[in-house]
Residue frames as a rotation matrix with the C-alpha (Angstrom) as fourth column:
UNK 1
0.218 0.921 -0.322 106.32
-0.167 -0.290 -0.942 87.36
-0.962 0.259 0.090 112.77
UNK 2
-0.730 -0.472 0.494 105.71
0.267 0.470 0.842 86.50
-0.629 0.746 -0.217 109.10
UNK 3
-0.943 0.243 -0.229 103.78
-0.276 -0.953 0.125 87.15
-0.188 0.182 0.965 106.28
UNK 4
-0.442 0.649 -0.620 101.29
0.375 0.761 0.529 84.56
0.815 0.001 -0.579 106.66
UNK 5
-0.076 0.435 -0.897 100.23
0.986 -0.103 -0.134 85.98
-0.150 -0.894 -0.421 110.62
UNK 6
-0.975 -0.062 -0.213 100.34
0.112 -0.966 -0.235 89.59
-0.191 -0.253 0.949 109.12
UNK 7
0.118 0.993 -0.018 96.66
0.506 -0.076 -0.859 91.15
-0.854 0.092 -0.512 109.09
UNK 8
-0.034 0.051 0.998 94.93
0.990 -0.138 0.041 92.14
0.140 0.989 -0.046 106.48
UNK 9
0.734 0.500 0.460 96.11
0.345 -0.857 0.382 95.91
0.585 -0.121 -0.802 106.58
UNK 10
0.749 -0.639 -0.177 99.16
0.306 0.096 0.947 95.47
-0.588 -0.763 0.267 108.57
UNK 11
0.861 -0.446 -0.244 102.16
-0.489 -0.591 -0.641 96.34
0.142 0.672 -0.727 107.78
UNK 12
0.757 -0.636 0.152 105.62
0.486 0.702 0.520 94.14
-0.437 -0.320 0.840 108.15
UNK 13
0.653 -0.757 0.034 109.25
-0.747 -0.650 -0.140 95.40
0.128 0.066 -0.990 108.32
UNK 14
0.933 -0.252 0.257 111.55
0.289 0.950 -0.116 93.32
-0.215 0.183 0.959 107.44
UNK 15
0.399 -0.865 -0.304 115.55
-0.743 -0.499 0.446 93.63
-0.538 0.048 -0.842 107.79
UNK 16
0.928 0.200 0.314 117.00
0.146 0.582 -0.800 92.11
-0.343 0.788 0.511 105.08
UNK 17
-0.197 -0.956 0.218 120.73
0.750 -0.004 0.661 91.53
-0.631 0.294 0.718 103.15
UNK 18
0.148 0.378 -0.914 120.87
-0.411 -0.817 -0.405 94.73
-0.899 0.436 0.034 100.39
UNK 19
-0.935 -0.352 -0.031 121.31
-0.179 0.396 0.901 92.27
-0.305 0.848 -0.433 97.85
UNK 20
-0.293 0.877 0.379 117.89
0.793 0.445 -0.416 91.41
-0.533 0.179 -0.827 98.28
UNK 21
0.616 0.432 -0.659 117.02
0.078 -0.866 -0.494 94.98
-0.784 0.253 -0.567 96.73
UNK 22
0.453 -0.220 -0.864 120.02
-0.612 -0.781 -0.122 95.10
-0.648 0.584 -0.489 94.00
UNK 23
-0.388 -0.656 0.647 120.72
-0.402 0.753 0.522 91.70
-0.829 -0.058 -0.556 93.48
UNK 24
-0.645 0.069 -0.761 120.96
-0.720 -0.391 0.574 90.26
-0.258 0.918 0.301 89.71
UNK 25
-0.982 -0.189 -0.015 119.85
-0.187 0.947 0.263 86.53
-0.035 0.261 -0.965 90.03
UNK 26
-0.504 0.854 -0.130 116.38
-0.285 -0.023 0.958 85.58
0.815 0.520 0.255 89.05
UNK 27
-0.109 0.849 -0.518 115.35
0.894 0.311 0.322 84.92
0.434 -0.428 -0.793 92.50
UNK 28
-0.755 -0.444 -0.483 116.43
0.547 -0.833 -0.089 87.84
-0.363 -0.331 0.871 93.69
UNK 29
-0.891 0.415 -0.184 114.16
-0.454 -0.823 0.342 89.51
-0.010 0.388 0.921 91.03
UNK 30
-0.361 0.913 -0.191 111.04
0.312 0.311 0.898 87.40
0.879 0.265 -0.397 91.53
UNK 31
-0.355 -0.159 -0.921 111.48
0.935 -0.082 -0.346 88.76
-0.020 -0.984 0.177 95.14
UNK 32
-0.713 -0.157 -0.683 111.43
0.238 -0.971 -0.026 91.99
-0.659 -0.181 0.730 94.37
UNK 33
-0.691 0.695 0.196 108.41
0.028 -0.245 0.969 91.43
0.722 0.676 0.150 91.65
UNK 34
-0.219 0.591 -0.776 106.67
0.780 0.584 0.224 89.61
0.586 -0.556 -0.589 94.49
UNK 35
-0.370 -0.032 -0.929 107.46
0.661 -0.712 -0.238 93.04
-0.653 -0.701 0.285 96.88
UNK 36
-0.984 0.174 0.021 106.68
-0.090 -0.603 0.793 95.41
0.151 0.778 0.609 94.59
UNK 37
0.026 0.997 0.071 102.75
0.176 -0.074 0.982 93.93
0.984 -0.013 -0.177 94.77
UNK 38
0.388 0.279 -0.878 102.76
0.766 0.433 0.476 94.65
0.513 -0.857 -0.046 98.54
UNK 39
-0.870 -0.430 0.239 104.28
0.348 -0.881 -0.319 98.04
0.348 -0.194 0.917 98.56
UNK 40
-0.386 0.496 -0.778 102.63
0.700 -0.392 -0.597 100.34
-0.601 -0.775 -0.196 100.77
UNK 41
0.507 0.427 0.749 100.20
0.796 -0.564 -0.218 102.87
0.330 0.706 -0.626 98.70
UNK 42
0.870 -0.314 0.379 102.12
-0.267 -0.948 -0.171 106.24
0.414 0.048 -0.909 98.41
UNK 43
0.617 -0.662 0.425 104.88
-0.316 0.286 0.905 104.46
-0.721 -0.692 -0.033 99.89
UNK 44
0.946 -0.305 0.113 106.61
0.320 0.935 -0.151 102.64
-0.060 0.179 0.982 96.80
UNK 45
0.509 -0.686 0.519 109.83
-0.294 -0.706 -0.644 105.17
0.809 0.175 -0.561 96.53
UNK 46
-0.189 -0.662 0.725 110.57
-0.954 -0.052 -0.296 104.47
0.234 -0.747 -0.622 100.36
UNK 47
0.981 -0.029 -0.194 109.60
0.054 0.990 0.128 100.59
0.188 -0.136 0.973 100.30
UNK 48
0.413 -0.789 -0.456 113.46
0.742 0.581 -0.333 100.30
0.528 -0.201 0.825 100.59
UNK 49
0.824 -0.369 0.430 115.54
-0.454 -0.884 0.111 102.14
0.339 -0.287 -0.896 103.10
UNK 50
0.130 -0.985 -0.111 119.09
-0.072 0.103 -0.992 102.00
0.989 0.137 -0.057 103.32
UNK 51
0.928 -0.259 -0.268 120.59
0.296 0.077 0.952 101.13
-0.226 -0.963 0.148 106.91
UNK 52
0.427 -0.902 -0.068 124.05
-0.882 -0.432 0.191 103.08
-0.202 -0.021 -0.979 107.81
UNK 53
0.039 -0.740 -0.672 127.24
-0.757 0.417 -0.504 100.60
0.653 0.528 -0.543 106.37
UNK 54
-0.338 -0.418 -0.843 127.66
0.266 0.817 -0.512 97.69
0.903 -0.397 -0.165 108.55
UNK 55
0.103 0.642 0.759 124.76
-0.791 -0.410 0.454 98.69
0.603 -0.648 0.466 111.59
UNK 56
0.979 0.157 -0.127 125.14
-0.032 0.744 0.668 94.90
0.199 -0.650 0.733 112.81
UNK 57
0.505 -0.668 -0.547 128.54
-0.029 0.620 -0.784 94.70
0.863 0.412 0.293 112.73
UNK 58
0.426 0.561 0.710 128.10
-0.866 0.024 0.500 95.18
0.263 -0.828 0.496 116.63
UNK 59
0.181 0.300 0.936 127.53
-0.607 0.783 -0.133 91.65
-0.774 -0.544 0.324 116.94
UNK 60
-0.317 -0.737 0.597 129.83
0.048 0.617 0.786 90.26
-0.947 0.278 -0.160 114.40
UNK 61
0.160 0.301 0.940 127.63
0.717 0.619 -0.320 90.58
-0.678 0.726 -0.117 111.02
UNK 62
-0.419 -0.603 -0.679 129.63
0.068 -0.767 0.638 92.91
-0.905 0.222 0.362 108.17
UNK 63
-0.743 -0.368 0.559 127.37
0.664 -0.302 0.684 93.41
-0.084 0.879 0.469 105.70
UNK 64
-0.984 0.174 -0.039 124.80
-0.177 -0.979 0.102 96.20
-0.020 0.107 0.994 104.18
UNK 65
-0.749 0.661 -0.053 121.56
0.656 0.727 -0.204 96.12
-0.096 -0.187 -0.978 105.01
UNK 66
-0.809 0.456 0.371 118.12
-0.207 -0.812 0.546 97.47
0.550 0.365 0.751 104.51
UNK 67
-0.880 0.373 0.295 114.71
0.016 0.643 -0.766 97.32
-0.476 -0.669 -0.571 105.57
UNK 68
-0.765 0.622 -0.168 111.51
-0.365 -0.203 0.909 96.81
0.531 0.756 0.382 103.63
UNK 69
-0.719 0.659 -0.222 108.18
-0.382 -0.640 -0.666 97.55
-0.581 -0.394 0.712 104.00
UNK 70
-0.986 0.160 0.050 105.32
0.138 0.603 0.786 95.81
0.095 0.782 -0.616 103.44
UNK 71
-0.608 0.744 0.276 101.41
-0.555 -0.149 -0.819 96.28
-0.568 -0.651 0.504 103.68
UNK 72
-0.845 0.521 0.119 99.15
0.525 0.768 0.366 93.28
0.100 0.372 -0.923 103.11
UNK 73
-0.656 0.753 -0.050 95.97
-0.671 -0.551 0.496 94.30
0.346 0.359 0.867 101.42
């Protein structure tokens, strides 16, 4: 799923590297302008949620991850 097939009103969850949330580099932060319009209403505080240290690391991938929230208007 993507955000192109999400209704209007839906909501998408997306797991994601935690750079994408603290990272410095200018795409990084047009990302995170770009989220930011698509934050869930009363939601923008928990738009990001930490995942426990290394959750994949399971299945071989070591690094920190989150998950964001999204709700197309």
């Amino acid at each position: 799923m993507s955000w192109q097939s999400t209704a209007p009103g839906g909501e998408l969850r997306a797991i994601l590297p935690a750079s994408a949330e603290v990272g410095s580099t200018a795409k990084h932060e047009r990302f995170r302008v770009w989220a930011a319009q698509h934050s869930p209403r009363g939601y923008r505080c928990h738009q990001w949620r930490d995942l426990p240290p290394e959750s994949f690391a399971s299945v071989g991938v070591r690094i920190n991850t989150v998950v964001l929230t999204l709700r197309k208007r």
